[in-house]
C-alpha positions as CSV (number, residue, x, y, z in Angstrom):
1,X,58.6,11.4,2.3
2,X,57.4,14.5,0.8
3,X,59.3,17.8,2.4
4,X,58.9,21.5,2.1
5,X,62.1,23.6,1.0
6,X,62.6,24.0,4.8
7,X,63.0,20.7,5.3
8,X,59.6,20.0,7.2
9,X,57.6,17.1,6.1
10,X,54.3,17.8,4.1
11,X,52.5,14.3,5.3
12,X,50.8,15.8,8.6
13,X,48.8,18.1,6.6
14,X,48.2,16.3,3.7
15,X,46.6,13.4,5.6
16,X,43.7,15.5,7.1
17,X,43.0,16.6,4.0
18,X,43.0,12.7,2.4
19,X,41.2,11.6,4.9
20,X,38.3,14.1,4.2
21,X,38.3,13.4,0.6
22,X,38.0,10.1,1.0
23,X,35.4,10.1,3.7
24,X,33.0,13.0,1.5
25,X,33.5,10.0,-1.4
26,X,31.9,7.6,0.6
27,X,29.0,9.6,1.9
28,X,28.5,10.5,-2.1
29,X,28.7,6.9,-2.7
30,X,26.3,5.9,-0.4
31,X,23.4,8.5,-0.7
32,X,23.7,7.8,-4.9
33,X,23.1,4.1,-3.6
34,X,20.2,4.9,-1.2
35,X,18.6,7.8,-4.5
36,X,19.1,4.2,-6.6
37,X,17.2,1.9,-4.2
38,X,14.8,4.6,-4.0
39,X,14.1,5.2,-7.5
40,X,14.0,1.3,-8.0
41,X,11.4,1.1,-5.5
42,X,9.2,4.1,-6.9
43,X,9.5,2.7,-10.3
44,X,8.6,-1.4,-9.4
45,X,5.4,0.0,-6.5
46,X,2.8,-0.3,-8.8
47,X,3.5,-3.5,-9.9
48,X,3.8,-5.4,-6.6
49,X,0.3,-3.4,-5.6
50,X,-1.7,-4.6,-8.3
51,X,-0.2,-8.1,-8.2
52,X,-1.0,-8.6,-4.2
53,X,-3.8,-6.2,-4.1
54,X,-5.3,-6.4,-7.0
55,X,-8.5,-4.1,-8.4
56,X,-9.6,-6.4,-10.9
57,X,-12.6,-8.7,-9.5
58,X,-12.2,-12.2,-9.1
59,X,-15.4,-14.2,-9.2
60,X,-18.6,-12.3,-8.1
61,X,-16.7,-9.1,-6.0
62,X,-19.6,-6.5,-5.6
63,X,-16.9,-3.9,-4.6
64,X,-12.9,-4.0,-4.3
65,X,-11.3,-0.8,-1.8
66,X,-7.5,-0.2,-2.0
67,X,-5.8,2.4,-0.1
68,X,-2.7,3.6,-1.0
69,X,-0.4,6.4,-1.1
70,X,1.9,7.8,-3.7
71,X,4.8,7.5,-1.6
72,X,5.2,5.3,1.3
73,X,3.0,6.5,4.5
74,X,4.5,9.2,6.6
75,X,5.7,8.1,10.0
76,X,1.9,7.8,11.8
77,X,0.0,7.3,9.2
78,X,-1.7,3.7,8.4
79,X,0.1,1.8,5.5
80,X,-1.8,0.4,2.2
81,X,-5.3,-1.2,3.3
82,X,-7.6,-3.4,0.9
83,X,-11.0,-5.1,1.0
84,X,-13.2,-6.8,-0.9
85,X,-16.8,-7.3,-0.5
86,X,-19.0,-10.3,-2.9
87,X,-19.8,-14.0,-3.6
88,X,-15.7,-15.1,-3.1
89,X,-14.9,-19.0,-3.5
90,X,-18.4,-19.8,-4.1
91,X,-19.5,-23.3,-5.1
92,X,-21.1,-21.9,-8.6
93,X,-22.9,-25.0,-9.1
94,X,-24.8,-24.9,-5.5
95,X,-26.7,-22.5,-4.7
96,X,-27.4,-22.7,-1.1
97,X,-23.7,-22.0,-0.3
98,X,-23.8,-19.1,-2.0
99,X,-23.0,-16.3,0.8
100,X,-21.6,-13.2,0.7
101,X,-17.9,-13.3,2.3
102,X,-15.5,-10.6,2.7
103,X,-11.8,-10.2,2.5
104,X,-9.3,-7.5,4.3
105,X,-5.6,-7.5,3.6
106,X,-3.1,-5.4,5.5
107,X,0.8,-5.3,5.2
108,X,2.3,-6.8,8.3
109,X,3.6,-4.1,10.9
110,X,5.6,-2.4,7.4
111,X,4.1,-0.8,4.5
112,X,4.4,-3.1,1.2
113,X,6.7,0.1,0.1
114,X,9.5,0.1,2.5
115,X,9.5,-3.7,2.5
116,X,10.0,-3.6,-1.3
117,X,12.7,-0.8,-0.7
118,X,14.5,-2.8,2.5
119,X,14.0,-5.8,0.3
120,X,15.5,-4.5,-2.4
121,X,18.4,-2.6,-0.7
122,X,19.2,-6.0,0.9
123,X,19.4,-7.8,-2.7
124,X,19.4,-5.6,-5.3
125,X,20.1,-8.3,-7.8
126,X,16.3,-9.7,-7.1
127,X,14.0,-9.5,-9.5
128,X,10.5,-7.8,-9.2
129,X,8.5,-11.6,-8.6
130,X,11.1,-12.6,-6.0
131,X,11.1,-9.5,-3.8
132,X,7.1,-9.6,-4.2
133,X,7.2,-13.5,-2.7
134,X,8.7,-12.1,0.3
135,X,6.1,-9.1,1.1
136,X,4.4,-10.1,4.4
137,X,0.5,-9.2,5.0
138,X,-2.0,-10.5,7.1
139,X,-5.7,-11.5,5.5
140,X,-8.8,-12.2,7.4
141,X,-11.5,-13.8,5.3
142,X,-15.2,-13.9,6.9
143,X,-18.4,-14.9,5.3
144,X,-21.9,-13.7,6.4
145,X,-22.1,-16.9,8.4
146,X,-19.3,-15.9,10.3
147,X,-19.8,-12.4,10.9
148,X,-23.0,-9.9,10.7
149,X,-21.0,-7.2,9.8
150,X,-20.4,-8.5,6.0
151,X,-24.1,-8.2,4.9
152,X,-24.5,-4.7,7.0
153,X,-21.6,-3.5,5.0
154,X,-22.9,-4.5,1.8
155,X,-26.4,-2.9,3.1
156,X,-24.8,-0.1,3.8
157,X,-23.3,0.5,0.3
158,X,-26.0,-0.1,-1.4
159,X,-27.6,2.7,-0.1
160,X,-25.1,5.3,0.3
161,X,-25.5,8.4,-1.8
162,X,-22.7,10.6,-3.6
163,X,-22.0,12.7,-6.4
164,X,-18.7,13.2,-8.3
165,X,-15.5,14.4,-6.1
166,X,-15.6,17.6,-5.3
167,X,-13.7,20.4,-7.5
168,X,-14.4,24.2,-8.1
169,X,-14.0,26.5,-11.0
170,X,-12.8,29.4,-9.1
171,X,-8.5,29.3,-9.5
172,X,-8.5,31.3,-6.4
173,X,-9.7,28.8,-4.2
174,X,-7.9,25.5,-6.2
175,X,-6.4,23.2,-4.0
176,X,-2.7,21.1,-4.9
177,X,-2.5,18.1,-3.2
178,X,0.9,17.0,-2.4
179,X,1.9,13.0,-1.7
180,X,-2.2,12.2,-1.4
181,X,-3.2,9.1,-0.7
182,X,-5.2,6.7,-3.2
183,X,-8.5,5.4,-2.4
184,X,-9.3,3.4,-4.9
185,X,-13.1,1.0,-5.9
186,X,-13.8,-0.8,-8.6
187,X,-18.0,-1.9,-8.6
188,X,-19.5,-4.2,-9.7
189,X,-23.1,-5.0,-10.5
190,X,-25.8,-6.5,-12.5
191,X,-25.8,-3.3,-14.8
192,X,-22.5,-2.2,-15.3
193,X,-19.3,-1.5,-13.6
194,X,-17.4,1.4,-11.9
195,X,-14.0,2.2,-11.0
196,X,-13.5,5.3,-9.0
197,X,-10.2,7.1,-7.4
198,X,-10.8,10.1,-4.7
199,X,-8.3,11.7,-3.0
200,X,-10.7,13.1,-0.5
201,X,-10.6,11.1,2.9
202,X,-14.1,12.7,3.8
203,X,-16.2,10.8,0.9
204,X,-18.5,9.0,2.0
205,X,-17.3,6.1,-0.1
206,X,-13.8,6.2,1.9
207,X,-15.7,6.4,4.7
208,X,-17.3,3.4,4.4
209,X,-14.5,1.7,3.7
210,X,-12.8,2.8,6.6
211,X,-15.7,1.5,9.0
212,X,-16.2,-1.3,7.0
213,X,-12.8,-2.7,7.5
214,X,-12.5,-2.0,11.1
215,X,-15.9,-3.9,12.1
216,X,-14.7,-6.5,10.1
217,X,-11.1,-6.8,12.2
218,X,-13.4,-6.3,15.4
219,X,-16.0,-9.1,13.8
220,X,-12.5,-11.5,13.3
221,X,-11.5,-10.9,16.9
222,X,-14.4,-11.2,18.3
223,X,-15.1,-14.7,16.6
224,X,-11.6,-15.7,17.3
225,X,-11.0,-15.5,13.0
226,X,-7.6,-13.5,12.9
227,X,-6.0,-12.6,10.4
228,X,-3.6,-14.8,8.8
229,X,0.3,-14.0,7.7
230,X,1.0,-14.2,4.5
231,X,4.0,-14.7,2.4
232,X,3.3,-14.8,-1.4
């Protein structure tokens, strides 16, 4: 046992100062660990977004909407939201069942960020295709037949009107926009093809989205068509 040249022991006042070392290690340890599962996350987003909601049109999609934020959504805030708005598992060689149809997709309670980070932080050996199997979402699928409100979207795209987002040449009056969140469309049409990202939740494009995708929940609800859990 450790003494001092007056014969009293050093260990009480070492131990305090052991234990705070050790306990300061830990905490270091542990927020590197969290900064790591973060960083993972931030880095691997992307990829799990485009493979579950994906931007690229499959079959005859007039117009795909994905909303998404740079981050994960702030305590409040809706999580990632996506819809899709064409001529979806059509019978190409029939004609009479082709029918406009829509589809929304919404992460289940937990934005498809923090379950890729909880996923991840719960196996961090799992690759990028495993964690994305175990993402939960909900889907509600509705045709025209089903529900009005598909064919009085589509009406009402066609005939909004917008210019380019809005920006100003006056540095004075610039405007940063921290964290933002992503709306995203691609369009299609018989002409040519479109892919637009805004930023501004006021455009009338994001606001059709917005309305779109809550008739069509209400539409599902009302016709008893809810939305379905999925697990990829």
């Amino acid at each position: 046992m450790a003494t001092q040249a007056d014969g009293r022991t050093l260990w009480p006042s070492i131990i305090p100062v052991a234990v705070l070392f050790a306990t300061l290690a830990f905490t270091f340890d542990l927020r590197s660990q969290s900064d790591r599962n973060v960083r993972w996350t931030e880095q691997h987003y992307n990829i799990v977004l485009n493979d579950l909601l994906p931007m690229e049109p499959d079959g005859d999609s007039f117009v795909v909407f994905r909303q998404s934020w740079t981050l994960h959504a702030p305590t409040g805030e809706a999580p990632e939201s996506y819809a899709k708005i064409g001529f979806i598992d059509v019978d190409r060689l029939d004609l009479s069942k082709w029918h406009l149809s829509a589809v929304v997709k919404t992460p289940e309670s937990v934005s498809i960020y923090d379950q890729i980070l909880t996923l991840h932080r719960s196996d961090a050996n799992a690759t990028v295709k495993q964690i994305e199997s175990r993402i939960k979402f909900k889907e509600l699928r509705l045709t025209e037949a089903e529900c009005v409100s598909v064919r009085s979207a589509f009406q009402d795209f066609q005939n909004l009107q917008f210019g380019p987002p809005k920006t100003t040449v006056d540095s004075s009056q610039s405007v940063v926009v921290m964290d933002p969140t992503f709306f995203r469309f691609h369009i299609q049409a018989e002409y040519g093809s479109e892919d637009i990202t805004l930023l501004d939740d006021s455009h009338p494009l994001v606001k059709w989205a917005a309305k779109t995708i809550e008739e069509l929940e209400r539409c599902g609800k009302a016709k008893g068509t809810s939305a379905t859990d999925i697990q990829r």
